[in-house]
Phi, psi and omega in degrees: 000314195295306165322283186300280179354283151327309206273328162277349188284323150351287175307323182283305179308282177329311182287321171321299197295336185275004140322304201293308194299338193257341176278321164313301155344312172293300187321270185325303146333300181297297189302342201261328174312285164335301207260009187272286171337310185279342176281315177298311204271327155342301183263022186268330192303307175308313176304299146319295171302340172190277174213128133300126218211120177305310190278103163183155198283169176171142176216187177210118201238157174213187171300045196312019167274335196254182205300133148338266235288304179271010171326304237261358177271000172241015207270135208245120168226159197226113181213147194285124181304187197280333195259017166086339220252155167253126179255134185239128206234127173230173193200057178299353166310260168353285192287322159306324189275302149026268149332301188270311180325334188296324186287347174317309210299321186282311171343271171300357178270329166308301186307306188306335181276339164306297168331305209261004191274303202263342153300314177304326198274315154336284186319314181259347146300331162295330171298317181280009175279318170325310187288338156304305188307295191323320201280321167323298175309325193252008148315294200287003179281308180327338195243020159250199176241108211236157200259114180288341183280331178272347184270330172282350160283331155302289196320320186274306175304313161323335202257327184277331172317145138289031180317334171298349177261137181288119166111004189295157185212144155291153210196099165313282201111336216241129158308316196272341199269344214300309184290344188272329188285321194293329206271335175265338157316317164319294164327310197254005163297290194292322165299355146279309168333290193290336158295319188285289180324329190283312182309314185302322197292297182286338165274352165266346152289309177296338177269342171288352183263320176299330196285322180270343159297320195283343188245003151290319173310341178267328168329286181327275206324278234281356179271312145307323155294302195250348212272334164313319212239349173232106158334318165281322175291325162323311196283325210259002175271325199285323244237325177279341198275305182258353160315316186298333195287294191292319205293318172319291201266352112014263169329281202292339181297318187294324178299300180300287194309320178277339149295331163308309183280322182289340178232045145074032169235029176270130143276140146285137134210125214262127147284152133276123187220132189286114220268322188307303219285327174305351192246319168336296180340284182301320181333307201282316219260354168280334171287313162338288183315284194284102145252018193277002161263164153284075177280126160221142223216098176252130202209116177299162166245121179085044171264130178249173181182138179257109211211160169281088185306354179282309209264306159298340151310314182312292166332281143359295158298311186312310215286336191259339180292280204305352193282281172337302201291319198259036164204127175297193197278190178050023142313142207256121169212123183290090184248138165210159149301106189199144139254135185256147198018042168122326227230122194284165194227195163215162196199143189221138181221141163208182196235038191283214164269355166083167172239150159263184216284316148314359183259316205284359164268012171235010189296311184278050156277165161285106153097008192252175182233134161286329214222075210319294201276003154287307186306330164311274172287039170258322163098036152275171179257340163115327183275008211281302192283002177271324167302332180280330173286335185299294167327263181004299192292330153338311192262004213060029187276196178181145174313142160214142208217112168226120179231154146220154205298131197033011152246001150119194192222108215248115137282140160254159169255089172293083167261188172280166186265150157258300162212180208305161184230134181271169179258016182286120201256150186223138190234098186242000000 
């Protein structure tokens, strides 16, 4: 009794801490939401009212007499026109609708954290189970007849352990303890892992969130400086302005779908679904976005596969964006429908620059690049192919990947089958 205790109380301590990271994650979302919203209506305002204009005085005032909570339904902005004069403009419609959205906006930030409280405690009893066995075991040693010189000695090497220090291993001495030794070592192996992925996860988000504030914030400075009087930087601050803006709300879409999916509240709904037709599809709408590539598409007909067809589309497109980023123009990109080693599959092929070959067991990690200030200026985020293996994995598939550095790059999409498939190919 005492054993299972200990092992939730862990459990509990673990899942606190991946809570606290996802309620910051919120936070921080909700203040960039804010100051997104007060911003927008700001320049819609100038806009309207006259011309927006970076250099010119402007504040923002509300009531203090009525309630904290109805502050933001009296909020006022006063800023000087092209005539010297201040003009001041409030829209309580707007800000009242706002308002009332939010406790939706808390609601549902809540339910995800609820969510992630019982995927987390899942997540971290499963972690703790070797260590449950491990405890089961040395009960039931307990209650035979066991050499005491050798049981305190486990009780002192255990005692003696460090996890916080890397590479510490548990160490007997004793043959018989061997299998006992692999298990808490095994154990305080995958508990590093997996902190160091959490850890790893959440600095990588913040610098990636970090990145696009800081460079609108550089706009800004520059916009307030040069931007009254010279037209071009005005154009070329807006324009940068709002790139970030998208890239920023991007970022957060992705983050939120993968926190969905890491605390078991993404649904499937597995189809029989015809693979050919999903390739047409991306076919028709990246030649339209591209057409400066050489798109072609071989695709069996009466490919079946039983999958969530939205979300394999999905895939798909991620698969066909990076293809687009990593080839230049009259580049060649392949989409096809096809089975492969048995198994109907989807497939993106291009003649692009390829990966190397130290790069290809980490391309689907979350946030990594082989190659960061190329990707950057491509405008990814890094998660697009982390999203795509979470599908995959969903559906039980799995990846096949050949790439070589400037001779391009072949993904298959491996799924499961439903039913039989004829080879009749249509080639464009």
């Amino acid at each position: 009794m005492s054993e299972n205790k200990s092992m939730s109380s862990i459990a509990h301590r673990i899942n606190k801490s991946y809570m606290l990271r996802t309620v910051r994650v919120l936070l921080l979302c909700n203040l960039l939401l804010c100051a997104l919203l007060l911003g927008v209506w700001c320049y819609a305002s100038e806009q309207a009212a006259d011309r927006f204009t970076p250099w010119r005085e402007r504040a923002i005032t509300w009531d203090q007499n009525v309630s904290l909570f109805k502050r933001i339904d009296t909020i006022t902005y006063t800023f000087e026109t092209q005539d010297g004069e201040m003009h001041s403009v409030s829209d309580p419609d707007y800000f009242s609708l706002c308002r009332r959205a939010m406790p939706v906006l808390l609601i549902g930030e809540l339910l995800i954290v609820l969510n992630q409280r019982r995927a987390g405690m899942k997540k971290a009893q499963k972690l703790l189970q070797p260590l449950e066995t491990m405890a089961e075991t040395a009960l039931e040693m307990s209650r035979t007849r066991f050499d005491m010189e050798k049981l305190h000695t486990l009780e002192n090497a255990i005692a003696g352990v460090n996890p916080d220090v890397p590479d510490t291993v548990l160490q007997t001495g004793e043959q018989e303890l061997q299998g006992l030794e692999k298990a808490v070592n095994d154990l305080m192996n995958r508990m590093r892992l997996s902190y160091q992925e959490q850890t790893r996860f959440v600095s990588d988000a913040s610098h990636e969130l970090r990145t696009p504030i800081a460079v609108i914030q550089g706009y800004a400075d520059m916009l307030s400086r040069w931007g009254k009087d010279d037209p071009t930087v005005l154009e070329e601050g807006i324009t940068a302005i709002k790139s970030e803006s998208a890239h920023m709300n991007k970022l957060i879409e992705q983050l939120l779908f993968l926190a969905r999916g890491d605390s078991g509240r993404t649904r499937m709904t597995m189809e029989n679904t015809e693979l050919s037709s999903l390739v047409k599809e991306v076919h028709e709408e990246f030649g339209m976005i591209h057409p400066d590539r050489d798109w072609r598409m071989q695709a069996d007909t009466q490919v079946f596969a039983l999958c969530d067809s939205a979300m394999i589309k999905q895939t798909l497109r991620i698969l066909t964006e990076n293809a687009v980023k990593y080839t230049a123009e009259s580049d060649t990109i392949t989409l096809r429908a096809l089975i492969h080693k048995g198994m109907p599959a989807l497939e993106v092929q291009d003649n692009g620059i390829g990966i190397a070959e130290k790069d290809l067991p980490r391309i689907f990690d979350r946030f990594y690049r082989a190659d960061p200030n190329r990707t950057r200026k491509t405008g990814g985020t890094g998660l697009g192919l982390s999203i795509a293996k979470w599908i995959v994995e969903q559906h039980g598939g799995h990846f096949d990947v050949l790439s070589r550095p400037e001779f391009g790059t072949r993904i298959t999409v491996c799924l499961p089958q439903k039913k039989e498939t004829s080879s009749n190919r249509i080639n464009t």
